[in-house]
NUBA-903975 format. One record per residue: residue number from 0; residue in one letter; x, y, z of N, C-alpha, C in turn. Coordinates in pm, whole numbers. Example, Ala and Ser with C-alpha at 12.3 -4.5 7.8 and 13.67 -1.06 7.14 Angstrom:
2
> 0,A,1319,-569,780,1230,-450,780,1320,-330,780
> 1,S,1285,-225,708,1367,-106,714,1290,3,787
This chain:
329
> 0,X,2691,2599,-5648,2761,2504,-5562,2665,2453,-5453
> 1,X,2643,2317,-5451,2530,2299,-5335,2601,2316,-5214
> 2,X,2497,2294,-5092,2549,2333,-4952,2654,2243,-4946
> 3,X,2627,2119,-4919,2726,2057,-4900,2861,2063,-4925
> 4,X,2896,2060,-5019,3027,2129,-5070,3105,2240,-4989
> 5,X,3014,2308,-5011,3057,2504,-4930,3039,2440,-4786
> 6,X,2998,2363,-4718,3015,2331,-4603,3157,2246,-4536
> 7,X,3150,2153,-4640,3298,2053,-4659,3388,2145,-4679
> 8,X,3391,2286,-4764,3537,2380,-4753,3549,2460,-4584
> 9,X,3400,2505,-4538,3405,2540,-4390,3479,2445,-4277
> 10,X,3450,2299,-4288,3492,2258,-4199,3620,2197,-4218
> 11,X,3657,2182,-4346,3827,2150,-4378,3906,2233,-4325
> 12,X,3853,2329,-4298,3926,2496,-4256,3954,2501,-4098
> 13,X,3812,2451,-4042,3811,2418,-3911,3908,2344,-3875
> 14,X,3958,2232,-3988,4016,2115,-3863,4132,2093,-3984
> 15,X,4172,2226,-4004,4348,2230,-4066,4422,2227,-4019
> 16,X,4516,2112,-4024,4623,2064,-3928,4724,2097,-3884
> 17,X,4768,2108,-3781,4855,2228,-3706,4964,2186,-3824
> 18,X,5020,2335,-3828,5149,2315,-3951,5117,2313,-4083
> 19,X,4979,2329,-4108,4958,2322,-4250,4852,2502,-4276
> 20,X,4835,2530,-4374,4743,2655,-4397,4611,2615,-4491
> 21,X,4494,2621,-4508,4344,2568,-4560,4358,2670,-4645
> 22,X,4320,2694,-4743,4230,2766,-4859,4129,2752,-4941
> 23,X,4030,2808,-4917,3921,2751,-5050,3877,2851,-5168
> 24,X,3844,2788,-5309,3853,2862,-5458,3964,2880,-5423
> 25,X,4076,2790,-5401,4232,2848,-5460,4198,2852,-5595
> 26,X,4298,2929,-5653,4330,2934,-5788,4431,2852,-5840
> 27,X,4459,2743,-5935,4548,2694,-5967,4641,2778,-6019
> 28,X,4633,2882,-6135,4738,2922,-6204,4701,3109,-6189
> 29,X,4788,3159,-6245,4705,3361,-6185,4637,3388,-6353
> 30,X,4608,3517,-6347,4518,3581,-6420,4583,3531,-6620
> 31,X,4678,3532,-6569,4787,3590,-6687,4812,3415,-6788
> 32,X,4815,3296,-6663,4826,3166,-6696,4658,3139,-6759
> 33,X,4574,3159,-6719,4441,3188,-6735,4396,3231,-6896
> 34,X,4424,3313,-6930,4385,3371,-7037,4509,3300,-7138
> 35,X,4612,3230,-7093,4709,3152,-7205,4614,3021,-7226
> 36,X,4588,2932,-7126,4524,2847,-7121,4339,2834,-7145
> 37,X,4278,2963,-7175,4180,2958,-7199,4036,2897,-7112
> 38,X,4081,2902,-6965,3980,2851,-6858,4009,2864,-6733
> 39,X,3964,2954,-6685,3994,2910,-6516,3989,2801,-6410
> 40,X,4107,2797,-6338,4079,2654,-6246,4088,2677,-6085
> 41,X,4006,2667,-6019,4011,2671,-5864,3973,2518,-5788
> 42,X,4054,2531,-5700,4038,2424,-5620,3938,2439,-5510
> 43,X,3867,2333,-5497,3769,2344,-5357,3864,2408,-5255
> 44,X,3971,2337,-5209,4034,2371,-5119,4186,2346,-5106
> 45,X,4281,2419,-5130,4441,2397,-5112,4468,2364,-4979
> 46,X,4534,2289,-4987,4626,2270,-4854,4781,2329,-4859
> 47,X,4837,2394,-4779,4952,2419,-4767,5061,2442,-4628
> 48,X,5156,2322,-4724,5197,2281,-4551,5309,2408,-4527
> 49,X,5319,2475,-4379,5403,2599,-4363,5526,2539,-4400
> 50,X,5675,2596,-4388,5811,2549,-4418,5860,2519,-4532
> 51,X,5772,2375,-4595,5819,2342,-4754,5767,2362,-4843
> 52,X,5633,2405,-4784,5530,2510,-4898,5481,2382,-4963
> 53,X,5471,2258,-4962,5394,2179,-5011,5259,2180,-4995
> 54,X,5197,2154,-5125,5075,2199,-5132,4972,2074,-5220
> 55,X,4883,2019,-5160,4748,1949,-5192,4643,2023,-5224
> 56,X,4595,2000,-5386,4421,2068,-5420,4390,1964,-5406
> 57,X,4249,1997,-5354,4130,1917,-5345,3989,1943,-5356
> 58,X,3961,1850,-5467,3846,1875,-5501,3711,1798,-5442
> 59,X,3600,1828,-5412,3492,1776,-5381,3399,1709,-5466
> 60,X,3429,1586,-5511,3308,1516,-5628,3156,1499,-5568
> 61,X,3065,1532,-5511,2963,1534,-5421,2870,1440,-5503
> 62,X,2819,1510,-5623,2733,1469,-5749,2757,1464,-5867
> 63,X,2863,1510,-5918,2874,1572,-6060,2875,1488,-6132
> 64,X,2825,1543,-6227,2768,1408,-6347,2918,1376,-6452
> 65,X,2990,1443,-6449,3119,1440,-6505,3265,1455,-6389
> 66,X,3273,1340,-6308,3383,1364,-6219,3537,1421,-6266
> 67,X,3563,1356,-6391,3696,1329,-6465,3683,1514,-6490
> 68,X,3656,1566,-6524,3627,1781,-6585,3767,1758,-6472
> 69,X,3758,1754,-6385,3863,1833,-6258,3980,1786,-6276
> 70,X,4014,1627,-6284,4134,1535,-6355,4220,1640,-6431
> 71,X,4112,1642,-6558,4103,1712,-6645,4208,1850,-6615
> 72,X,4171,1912,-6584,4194,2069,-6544,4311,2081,-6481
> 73,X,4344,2022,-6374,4448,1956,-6345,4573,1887,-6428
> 74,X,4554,1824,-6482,4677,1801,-6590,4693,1848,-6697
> 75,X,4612,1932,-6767,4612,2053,-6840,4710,2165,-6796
> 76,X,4698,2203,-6684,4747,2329,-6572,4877,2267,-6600
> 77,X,4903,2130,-6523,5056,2094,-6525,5137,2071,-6652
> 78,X,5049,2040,-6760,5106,1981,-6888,5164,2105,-6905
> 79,X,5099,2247,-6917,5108,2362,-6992,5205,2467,-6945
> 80,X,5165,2460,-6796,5223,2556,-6698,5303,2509,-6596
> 81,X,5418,2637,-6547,5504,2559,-6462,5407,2568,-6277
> 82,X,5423,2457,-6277,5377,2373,-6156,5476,2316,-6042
> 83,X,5486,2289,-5921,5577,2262,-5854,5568,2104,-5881
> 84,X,5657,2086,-5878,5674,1924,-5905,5612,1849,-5808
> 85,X,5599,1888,-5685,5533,1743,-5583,5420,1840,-5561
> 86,X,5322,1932,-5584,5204,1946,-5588,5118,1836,-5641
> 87,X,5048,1790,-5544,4928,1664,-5551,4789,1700,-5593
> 88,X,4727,1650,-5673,4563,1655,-5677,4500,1617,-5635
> 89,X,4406,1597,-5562,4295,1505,-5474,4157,1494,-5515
> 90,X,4120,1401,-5529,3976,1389,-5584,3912,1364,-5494
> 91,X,3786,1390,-5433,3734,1307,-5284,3591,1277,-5336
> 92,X,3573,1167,-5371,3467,1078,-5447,3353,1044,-5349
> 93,X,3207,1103,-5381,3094,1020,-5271,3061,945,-5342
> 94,X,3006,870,-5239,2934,751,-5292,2784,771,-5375
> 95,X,2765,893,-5414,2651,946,-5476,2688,913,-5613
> 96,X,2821,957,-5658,2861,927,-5803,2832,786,-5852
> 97,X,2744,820,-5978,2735,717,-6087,2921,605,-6051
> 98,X,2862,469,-6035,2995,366,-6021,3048,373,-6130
> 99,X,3023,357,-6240,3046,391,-6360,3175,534,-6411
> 100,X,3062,618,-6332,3189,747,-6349,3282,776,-6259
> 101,X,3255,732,-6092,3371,720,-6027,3480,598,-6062
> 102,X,3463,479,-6080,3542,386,-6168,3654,492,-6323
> 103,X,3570,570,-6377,3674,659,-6476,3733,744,-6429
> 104,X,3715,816,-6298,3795,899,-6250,3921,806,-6168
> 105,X,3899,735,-6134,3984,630,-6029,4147,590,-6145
> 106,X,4024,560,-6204,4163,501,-6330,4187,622,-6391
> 107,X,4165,741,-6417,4250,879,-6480,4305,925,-6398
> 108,X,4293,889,-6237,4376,919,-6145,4529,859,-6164
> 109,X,4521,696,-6183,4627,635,-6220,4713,674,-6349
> 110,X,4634,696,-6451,4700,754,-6591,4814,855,-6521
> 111,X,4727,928,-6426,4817,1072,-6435,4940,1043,-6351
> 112,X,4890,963,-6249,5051,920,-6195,5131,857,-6291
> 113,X,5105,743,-6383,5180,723,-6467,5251,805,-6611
> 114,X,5176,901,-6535,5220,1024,-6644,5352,1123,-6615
> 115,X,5372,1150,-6397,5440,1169,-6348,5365,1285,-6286
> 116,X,5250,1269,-6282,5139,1399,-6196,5097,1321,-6072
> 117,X,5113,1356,-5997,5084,1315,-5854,4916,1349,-5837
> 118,X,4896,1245,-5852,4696,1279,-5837,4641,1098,-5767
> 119,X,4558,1138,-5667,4466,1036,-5632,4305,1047,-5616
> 120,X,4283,951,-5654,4070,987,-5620,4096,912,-5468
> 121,X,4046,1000,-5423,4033,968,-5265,3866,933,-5168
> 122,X,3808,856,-5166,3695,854,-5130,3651,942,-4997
> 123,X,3542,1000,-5066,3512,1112,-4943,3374,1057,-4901
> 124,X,3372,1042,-4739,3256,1001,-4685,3260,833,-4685
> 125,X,3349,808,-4719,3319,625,-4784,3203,534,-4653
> 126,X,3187,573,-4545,3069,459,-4478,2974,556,-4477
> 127,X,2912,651,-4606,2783,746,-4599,2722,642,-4748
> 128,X,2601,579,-4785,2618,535,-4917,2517,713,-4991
> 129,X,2490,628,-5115,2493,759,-5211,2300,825,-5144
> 130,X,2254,724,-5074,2119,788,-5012,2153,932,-4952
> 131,X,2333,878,-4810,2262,957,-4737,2336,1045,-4755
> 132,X,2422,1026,-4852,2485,1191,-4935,2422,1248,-4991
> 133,X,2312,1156,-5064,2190,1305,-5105,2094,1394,-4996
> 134,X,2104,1283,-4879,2035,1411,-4832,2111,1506,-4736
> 135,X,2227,1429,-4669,2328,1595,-4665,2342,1664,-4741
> 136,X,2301,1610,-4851,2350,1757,-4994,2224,1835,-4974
> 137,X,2093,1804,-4903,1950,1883,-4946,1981,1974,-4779
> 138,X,2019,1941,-4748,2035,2053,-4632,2137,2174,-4641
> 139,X,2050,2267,-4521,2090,2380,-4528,2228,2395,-4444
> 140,X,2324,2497,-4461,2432,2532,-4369,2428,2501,-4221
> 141,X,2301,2547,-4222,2253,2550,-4074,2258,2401,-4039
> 142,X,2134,2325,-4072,2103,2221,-4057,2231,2138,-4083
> 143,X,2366,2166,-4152,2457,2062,-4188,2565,2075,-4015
> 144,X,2560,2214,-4002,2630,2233,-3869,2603,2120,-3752
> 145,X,2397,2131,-3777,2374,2055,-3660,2413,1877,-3683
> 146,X,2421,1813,-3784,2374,1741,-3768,2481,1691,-3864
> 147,X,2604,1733,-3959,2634,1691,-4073,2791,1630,-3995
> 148,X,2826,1501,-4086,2914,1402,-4009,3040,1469,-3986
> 149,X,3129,1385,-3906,3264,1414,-3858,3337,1433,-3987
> 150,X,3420,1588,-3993,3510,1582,-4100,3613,1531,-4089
> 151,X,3672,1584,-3971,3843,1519,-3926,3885,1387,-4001
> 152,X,3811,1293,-4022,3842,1195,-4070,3875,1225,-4248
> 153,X,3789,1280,-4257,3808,1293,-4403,3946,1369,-4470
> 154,X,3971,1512,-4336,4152,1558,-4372,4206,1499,-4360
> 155,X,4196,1385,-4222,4308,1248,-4222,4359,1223,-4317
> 156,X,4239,1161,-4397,4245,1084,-4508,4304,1164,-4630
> 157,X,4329,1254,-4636,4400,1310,-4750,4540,1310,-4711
> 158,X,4571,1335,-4602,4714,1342,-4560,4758,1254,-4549
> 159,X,4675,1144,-4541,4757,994,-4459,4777,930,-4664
> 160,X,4642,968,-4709,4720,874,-4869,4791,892,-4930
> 161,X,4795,1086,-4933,4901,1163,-5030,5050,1118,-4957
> 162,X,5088,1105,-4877,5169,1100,-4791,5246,969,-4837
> 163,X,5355,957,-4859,5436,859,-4875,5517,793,-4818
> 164,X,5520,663,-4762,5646,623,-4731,5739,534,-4809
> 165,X,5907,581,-4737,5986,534,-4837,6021,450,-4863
> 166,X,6091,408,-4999,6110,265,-5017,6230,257,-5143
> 167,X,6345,216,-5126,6424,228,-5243,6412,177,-5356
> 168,X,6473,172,-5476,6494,175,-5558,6353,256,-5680
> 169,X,6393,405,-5638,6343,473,-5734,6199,458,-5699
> 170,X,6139,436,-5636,5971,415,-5528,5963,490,-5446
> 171,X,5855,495,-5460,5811,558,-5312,5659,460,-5291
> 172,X,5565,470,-5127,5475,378,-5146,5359,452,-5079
> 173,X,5257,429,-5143,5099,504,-5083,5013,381,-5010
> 174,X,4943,428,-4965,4818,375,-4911,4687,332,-5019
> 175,X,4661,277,-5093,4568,266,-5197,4443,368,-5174
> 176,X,4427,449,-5283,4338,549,-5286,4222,524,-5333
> 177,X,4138,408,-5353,3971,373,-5360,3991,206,-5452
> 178,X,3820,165,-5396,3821,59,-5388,3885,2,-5575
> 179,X,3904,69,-5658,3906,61,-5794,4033,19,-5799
> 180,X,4125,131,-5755,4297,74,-5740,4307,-57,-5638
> 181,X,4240,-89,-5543,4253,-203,-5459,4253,-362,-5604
> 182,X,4092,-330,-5645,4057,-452,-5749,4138,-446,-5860
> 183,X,4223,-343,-5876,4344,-386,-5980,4486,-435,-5925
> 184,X,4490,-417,-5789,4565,-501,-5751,4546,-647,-5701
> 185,X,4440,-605,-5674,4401,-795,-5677,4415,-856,-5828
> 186,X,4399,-801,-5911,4387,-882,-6012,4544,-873,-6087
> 187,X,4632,-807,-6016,4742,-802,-6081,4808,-924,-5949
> 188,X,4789,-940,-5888,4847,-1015,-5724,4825,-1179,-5805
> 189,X,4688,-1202,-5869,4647,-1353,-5907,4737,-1361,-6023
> 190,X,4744,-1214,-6147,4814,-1276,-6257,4942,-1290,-6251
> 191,X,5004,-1251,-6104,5154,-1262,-6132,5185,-1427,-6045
> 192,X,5074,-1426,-5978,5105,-1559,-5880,5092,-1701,-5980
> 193,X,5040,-1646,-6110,5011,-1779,-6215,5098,-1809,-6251
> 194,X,5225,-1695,-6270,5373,-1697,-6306,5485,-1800,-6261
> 195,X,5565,-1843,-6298,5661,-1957,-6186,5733,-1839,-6145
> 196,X,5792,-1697,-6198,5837,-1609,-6062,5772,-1568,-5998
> 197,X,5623,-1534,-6031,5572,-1495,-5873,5568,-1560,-5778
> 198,X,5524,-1692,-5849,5503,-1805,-5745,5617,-1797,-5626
> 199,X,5713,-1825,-5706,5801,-1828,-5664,5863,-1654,-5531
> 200,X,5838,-1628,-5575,5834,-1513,-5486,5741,-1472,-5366
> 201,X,5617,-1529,-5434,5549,-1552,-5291,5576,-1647,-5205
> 202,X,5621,-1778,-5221,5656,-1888,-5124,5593,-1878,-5012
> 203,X,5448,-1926,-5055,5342,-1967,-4993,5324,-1905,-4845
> 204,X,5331,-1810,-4838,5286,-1711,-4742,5145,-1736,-4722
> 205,X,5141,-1746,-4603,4991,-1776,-4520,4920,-1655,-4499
> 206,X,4770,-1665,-4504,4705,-1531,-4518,4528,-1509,-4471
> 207,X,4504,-1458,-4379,4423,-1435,-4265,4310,-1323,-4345
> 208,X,4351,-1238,-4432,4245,-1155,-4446,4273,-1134,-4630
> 209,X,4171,-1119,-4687,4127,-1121,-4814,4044,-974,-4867
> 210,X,4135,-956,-5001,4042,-821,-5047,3978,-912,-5171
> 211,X,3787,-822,-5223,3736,-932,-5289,3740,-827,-5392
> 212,X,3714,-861,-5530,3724,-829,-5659,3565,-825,-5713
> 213,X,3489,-804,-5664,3337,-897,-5730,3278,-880,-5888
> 214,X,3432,-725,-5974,3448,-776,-6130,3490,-834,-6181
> 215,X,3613,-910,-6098,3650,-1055,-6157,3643,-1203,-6055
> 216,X,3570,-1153,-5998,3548,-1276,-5862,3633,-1360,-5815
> 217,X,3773,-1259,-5769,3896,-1279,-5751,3923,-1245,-5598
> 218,X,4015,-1278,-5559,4037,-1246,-5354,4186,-1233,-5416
> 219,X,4253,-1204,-5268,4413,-1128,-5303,4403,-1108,-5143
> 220,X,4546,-1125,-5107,4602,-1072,-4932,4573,-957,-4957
> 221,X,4478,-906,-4837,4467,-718,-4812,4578,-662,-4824
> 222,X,4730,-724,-4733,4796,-621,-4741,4899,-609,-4863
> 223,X,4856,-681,-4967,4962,-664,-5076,4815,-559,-5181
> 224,X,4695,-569,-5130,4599,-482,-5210,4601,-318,-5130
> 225,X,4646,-274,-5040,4584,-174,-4946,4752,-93,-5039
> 226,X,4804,-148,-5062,4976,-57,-5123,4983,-22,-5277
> 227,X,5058,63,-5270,5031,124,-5425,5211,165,-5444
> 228,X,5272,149,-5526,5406,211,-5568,5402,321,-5614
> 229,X,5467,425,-5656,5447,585,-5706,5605,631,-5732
> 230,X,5616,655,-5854,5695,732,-5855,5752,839,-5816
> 231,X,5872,900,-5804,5934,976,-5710,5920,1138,-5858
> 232,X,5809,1246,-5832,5859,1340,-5870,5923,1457,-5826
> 233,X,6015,1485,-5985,6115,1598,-5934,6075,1685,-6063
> 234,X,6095,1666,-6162,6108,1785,-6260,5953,1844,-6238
> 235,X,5974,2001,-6277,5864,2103,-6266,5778,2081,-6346
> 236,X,5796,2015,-6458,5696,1993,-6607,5649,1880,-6634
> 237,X,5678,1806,-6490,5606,1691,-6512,5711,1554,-6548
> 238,X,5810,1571,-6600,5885,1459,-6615,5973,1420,-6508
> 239,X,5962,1305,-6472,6026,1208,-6359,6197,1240,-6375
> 240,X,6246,1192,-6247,6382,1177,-6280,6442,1042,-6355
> 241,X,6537,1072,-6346,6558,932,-6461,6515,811,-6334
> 242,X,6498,688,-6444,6410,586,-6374,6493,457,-6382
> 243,X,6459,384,-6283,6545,271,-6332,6470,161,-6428
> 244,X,6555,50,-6478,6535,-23,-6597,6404,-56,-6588
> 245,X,6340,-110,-6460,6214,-178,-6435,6106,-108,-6400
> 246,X,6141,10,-6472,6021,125,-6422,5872,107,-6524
> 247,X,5939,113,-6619,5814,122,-6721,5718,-31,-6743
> 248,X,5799,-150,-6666,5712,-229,-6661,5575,-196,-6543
> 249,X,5652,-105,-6472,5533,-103,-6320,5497,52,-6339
> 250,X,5471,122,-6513,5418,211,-6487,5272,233,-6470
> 251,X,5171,135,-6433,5049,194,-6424,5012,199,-6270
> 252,X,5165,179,-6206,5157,212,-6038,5086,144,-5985
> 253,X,5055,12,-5989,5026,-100,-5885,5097,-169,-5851
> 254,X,5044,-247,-5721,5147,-321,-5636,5182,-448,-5746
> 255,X,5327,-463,-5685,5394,-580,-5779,5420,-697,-5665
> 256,X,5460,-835,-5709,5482,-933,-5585,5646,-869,-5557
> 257,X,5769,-816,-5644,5842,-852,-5634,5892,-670,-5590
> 258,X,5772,-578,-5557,5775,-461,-5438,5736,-469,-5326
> 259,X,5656,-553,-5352,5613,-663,-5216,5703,-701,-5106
> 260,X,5773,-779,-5184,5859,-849,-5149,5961,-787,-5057
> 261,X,6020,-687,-5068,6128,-554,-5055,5997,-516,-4948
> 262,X,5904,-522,-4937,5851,-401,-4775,5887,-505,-4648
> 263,X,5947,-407,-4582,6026,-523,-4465,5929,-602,-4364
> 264,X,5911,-704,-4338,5840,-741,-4255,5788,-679,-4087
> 265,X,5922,-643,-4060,5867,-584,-3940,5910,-419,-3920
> 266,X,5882,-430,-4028,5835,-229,-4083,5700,-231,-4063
> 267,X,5626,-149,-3884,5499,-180,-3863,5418,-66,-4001
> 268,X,5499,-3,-4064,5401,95,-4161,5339,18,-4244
> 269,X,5415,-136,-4278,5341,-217,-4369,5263,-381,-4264
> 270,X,5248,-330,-4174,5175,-433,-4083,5011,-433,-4147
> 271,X,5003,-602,-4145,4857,-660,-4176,4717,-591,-4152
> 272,X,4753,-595,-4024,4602,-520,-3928,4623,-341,-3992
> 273,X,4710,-292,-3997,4720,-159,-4047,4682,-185,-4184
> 274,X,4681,-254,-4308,4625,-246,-4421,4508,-256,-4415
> 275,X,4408,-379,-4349,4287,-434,-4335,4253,-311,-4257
> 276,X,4259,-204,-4146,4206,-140,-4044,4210,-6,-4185
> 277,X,4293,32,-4269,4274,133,-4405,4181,55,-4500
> 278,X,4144,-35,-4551,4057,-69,-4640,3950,-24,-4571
> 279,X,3915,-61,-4445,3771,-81,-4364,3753,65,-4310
> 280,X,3818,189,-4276,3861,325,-4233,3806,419,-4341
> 281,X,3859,403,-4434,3926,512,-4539,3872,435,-4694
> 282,X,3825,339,-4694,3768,292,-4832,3669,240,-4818
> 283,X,3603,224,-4707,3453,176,-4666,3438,5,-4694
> 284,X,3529,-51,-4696,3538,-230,-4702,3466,-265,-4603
> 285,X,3407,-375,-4565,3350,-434,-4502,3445,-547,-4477
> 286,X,3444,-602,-4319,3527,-712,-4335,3400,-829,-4262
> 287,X,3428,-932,-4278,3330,-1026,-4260,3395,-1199,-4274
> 288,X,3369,-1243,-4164,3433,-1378,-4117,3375,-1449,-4251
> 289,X,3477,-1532,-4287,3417,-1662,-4392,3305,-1728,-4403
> 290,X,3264,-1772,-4264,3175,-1836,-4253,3013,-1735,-4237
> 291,X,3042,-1619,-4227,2938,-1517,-4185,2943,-1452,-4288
> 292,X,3000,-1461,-4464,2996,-1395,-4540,2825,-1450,-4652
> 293,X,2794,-1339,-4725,2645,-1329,-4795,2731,-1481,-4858
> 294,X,2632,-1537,-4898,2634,-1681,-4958,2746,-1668,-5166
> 295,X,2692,-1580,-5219,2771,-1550,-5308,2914,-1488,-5280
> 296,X,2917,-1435,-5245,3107,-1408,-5235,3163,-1522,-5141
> 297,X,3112,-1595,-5004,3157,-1692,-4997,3165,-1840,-5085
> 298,X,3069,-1842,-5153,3103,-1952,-5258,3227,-1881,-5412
> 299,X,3207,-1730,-5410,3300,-1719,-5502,3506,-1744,-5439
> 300,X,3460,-1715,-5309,3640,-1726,-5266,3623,-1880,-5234
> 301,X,3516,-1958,-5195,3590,-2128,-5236,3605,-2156,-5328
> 302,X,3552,-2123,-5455,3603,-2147,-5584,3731,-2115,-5587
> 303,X,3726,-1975,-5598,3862,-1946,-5589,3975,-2003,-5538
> 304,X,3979,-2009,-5406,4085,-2052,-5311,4132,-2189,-5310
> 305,X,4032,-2287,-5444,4033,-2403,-5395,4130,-2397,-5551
> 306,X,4163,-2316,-5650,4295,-2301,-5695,4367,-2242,-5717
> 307,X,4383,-2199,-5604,4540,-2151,-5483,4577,-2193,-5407
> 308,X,4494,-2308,-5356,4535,-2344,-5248,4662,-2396,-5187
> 309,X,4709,-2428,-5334,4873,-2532,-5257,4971,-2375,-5251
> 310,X,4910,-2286,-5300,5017,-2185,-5316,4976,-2032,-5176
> 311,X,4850,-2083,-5139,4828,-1960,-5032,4759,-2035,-4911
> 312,X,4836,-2101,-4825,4772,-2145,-4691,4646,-2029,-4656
> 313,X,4526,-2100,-4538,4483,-2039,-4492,4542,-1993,-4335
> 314,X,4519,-1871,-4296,4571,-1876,-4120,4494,-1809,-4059
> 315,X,4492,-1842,-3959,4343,-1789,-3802,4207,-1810,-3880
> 316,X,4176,-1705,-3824,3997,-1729,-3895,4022,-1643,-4029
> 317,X,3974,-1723,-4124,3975,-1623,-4289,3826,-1534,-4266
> 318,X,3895,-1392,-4318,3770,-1303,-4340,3801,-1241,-4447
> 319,X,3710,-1219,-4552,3745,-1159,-4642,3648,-1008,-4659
> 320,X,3745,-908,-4725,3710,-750,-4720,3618,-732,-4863
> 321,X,3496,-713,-4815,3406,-683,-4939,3379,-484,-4923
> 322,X,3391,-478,-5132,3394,-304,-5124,3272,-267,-5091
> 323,X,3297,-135,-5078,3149,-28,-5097,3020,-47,-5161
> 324,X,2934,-84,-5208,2849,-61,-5295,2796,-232,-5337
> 325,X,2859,-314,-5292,2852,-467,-5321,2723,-507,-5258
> 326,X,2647,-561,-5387,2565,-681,-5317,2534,-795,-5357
> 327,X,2529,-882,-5278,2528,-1032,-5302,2439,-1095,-5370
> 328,X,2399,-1075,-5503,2255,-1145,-5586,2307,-1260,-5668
C-alpha cells in the first residue's frame, strides 16, 4: 500500500465527523462470508454514522491500474450476501488514474446504481492534477504530515454527495459524483431539448453558467448538470421497492428535464451558484468568463449556442465550466 493511501486512512480518522465513527481495512463481509465467496474484501475506510448505524466504504483509487477490481468487490459482496440496504460505496478517484480507466469506473458506478447498489466514484483531490499526486504518493508519512494537502475537504465531499436530498415521486437527488456523470448529463439535457416535450418543458429559461462536454462539444445549464436522480433503496438484496411507471425509462440515473422541472425554484438546495460553486469545489471545473475562455471551447459553445439559441437565452455575463484534465488544442 503506498504512503499515501495509509496516510489518507490517518487523516480521515482525524477529521471524522462528530456523530459519525472512522474505520480503516474494514472488512466488508466476516470470515465465514469470505470463504463462501472465495476473496476477501476490506475497505480503505468505513464510515459509520452513530444512531442509524449507516455506513459508507471508501475506497482510495490513488494509482491503480485497474480502478473498477473494487466496483467489482463491492457488488459481488451485495449480489451474494446480505448487506444493509442503504450501505453506500465510494470510490475517491485521483487525478493520477489513466482517463480512460477512471471514465470505466465512473460509468460502473452508474450501472450499480441502476442496479439498486448505492455506489459513487467520487473524485479525490480533484484541484491536485495527476503530477502532483505522484509526488504525494513518493513521500514519506513524515514528509506527508508536513506538507500533504487539506483532508477535511475531501470527508466533506463524501458526505455532502452520498447524502441525499428529497424529492417525490419515488427519487431521491445527489450532487453529481465526477466530471463523467456531469458530461452525460449534458448530453442527455441537449437530447431531450431536441424533443418538442423537452422543449417544451424547458420554456426558454435563461442561463448564466454552462457545463462543457469537450467529448461531444456540447454545453448544458450547470445546474441541471451538477444533479443526479437515485433511486430510493430498501430491500437487503439489492432490489428496489416497487417503482413507479417512469422508472425504468430514467434507469441509468441521470438528470431528466422533466425532474428538473419538479426541483422547486426557491429550494436554495437546488440554487445556481450552489451547483456551479460544487462543480468548481468538489469536481475540479474551472469556471471562466466567455470572453476569457482558451479560443477552442469558446468557438465550440458559439457553435453550439448559435443552435439553441431561440430556445436558451443568454443572462449576465456567460461563463462556461470546463472539466479537469481539458486542454484547448
Amino acid at each position: 500500500m503506498a504512503a499515501l493511501t495509509r496516510w489518507l486512512q490517518s487523516r480521515f480518522a482525524a477529521h471524522c465527523p462528530s456523530g459519525w465513527q472512522c474505520r480503516a481495512e474494514a472488512p466488508l463481509v466476516n470470515e465465514a462470508a469470505s470463504l463462501r465467496l472465495g476473496f476477501g474484501a476490506r475497505a480503505d475506510i468505513l464510515l459509520e454514522r452513530e444512531g442509524d448505524g449507516r455506513r459508507i466504504w471508501v475506497e482510495f483509487e490513488v494509482s491503480r491500474a485497474d480502478p473498477v477490481a473494487n466496483h467489482a468487490k463491492f457488488a459481488t459482496v451485495r449480489f451474494f450476501e446480505r448487506m444493509p440496504a442503504d450501505d453506500v460505496f465510494v470510490s475517491m478517484t485521483s487525478r493520477h488514474i489513466v482517463p480512460g480507466r477512471a471514465a470505466l469506473a465512473a460509468s460502473t458506478a452508474v450501472m450499480m446504481r441502476a442496479l439498486g447498489i448505492p455506489a459513487f466514484q467520487v473524485m479525490l483531490l480533484p484541484q491536485i492534477d495527476g503530477v502532483g499526486v505522484r509526488r504525494f504518493n513518493s513521500l514519506s508519512l513524515e514528509e506527508l504530515d508536513r506538507c500533504g494537502p487539506d483532508i477535511a475537504p475531501e470527508v466533506a465531499r463524501v458526505l455532502d454527495i452520498t447524502s441525499a436530498l428529497a424529492l417525490g415521486g419515488g427519487h431521491r437527488i445527489h450532487r453529481a459524483d465526477n466530471p463523467w456523470t456531469v458530461g452525460m448529463n449534458v448530453r442527455r439535457w441537449n437530447a431531450e431539448l431536441a424533443l418538442p416535450s423537452g422543449a417544451a418543458l424547458w420554456r426558454r429559461r435563461a442561463v448564466q453558467y454552462f457545463a462543457f462536454d469537450p467529448g461531444s462539444g456540447l454545453f448544458a445549464p450547470s445546474k441541471f448538470c451538477a444533479f443526479i436522480p437515485g433511486a430510493v433503496f430498501r430491500d437487503a438484496m439489492g432490489v428496489a421497492e416497487p417503482r413507479p411507471p417512469e422508472y425504468h425509462a430514467r434507469a441509468v440515473h441521470l438528470m431528466t428535464l422533466d425532474v428538473y422541472t419538479r426541483l422547486d425554484e426557491g429550494d436554495a438546495r437546488f440554487d445556481g451558484n450552489i451547483a456551479r460553486k460544487h462543480l468548481e469545489l468538489n469536481l475540479g471545473y474551472r469556471q471562466r468568463a466567455l470572453g476569457d475562455a482558451a479560443p477552442r471551447a469558446r468557438a465550440a459553445f458559439e457553435a453550439w449556442h448559435a443552435r439553441v439559441a431561440a430556445a436558451v437565452p443568454l443572462r449576465g455575463q456567460t461563463s462556461i465550466l470546463i472539466p479537469p484534465g481539458y486542454v484547448d488544442r
